[in-house]
N, C-alpha and C positions, 0 to 999 in steps of 0.2 A: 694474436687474438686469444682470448682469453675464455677459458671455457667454463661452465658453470656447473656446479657439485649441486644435484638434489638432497636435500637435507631430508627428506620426508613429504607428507603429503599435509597440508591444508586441509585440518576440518573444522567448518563452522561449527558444529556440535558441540568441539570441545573448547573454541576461542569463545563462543559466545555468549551467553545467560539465555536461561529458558524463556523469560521477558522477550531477551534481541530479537532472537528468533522469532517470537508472535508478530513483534513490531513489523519484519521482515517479509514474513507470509502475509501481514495483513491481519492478523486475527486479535492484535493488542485492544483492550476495551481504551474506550476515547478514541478510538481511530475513525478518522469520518473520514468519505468520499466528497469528491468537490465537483459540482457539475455547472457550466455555463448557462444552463437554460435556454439555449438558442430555441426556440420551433417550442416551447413549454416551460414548463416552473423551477428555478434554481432552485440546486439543491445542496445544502441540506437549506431547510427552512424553518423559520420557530418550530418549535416542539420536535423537531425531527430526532429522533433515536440514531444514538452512532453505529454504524451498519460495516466499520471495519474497512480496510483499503478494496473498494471493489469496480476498478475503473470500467467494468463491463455495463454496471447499474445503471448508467448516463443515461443511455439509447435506448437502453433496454425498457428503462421507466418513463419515459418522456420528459426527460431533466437537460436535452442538450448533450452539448461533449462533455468528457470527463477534462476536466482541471488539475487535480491534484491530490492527493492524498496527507492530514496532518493530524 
């Protein structure tokens, strides 16, 4: 068996772009939440402002479950 050598440690910090990272947290501008509307109004809907990956939104606003994030 073959045993494995850590090289160092893995940080997104320095692999990533200040952009990835937004993207990643959620905070990139164009980033919308997707909500199925079950029990209330899908969301996002015309005119709706992009609000950023925020899958808690859904229920919390009466949009239904959270979907997806893009």
């Amino acid at each position: 068996m073959k045993t494995l050598k850590s090289t160092g440690k893995l940080s997104l910090k320095k692999e990533l772009s200040r952009n990835e990272q937004k993207e990643i947290r959620g905070g990139a501008s164009g980033t919308q939440t997707y909500c199925d509307g079950v029990g209330g109004t899908p969301f996002p809907n015309s005119g709706s402002t992009a609000i950023g990956c925020q899958p808690a939104y859904c229920t919390s606003a009466g949009h239904g479950h959270f979907l997806y994030c893009a």
